[in-house]
N, C-alpha and C positions, 0 to 999 in steps of 0.2 A: 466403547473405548474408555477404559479408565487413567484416572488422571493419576496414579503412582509412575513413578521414572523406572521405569523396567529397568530400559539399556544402561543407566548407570549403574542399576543393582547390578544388575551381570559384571560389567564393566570391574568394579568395586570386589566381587569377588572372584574373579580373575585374577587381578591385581595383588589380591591378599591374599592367595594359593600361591604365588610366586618366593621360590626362598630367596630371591632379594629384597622382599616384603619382611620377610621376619628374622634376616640379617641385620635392616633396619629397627626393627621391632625390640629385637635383643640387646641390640647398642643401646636404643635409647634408652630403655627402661633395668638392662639388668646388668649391662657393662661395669666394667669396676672404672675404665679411664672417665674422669669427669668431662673433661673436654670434648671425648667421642658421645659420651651421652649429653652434653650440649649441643653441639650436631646435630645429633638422628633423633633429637627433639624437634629440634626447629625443621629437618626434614621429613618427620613423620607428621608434625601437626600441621605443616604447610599442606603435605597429600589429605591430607583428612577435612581442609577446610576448600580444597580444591573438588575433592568429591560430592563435600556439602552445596558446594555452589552450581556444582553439574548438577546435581539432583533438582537446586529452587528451579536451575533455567529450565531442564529438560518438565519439569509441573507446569512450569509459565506456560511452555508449547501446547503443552497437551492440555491445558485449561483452554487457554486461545482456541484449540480445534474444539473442543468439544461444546463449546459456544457457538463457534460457527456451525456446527452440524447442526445442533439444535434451533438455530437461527433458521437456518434454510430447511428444514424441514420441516418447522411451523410457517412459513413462506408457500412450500409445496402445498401443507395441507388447505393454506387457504386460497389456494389458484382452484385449488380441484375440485372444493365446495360450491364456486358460484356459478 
């Protein structure tokens, strides 16, 4: 098991294949209305630090398991030894 966040990779580009994704995208960065790219700034960089934060949690998980597997299977190996 490695400790990269799949499911938010997936997740993330799912998300960012969607044309409400780059309706957002467009406003924010290439819109002429300022006010609409004040907006879909602060609603594009809000999804973006949301995605960053699903990625640290979903690493925390999968660090946490992959210690405990390791835990317990160096536990097994020394039951079996004596």
């Amino acid at each position: 098991m490695t400790r990269w966040p799949w499911v938010t990779g997936v997740l993330v580009a799912i998300v960012a294949a969607l044309p409400l994704t780059h309706d957002i995208f467009y406003s924010a960065f290439i819109s002429s209305d300022r006010w609409m790219q004040d907006l879909s700034q602060l609603v594009f960089c809000a999804g973006v630090a949301i995605a960053v934060l699903l990625g640290f949690i979903e690493w925390g998980i999968r660090t946490i398991m992959v210690r405990r597997r390791a835990r317990l299977l160096a536990a097994g190996s020394h039951k079996t030894e004596s």
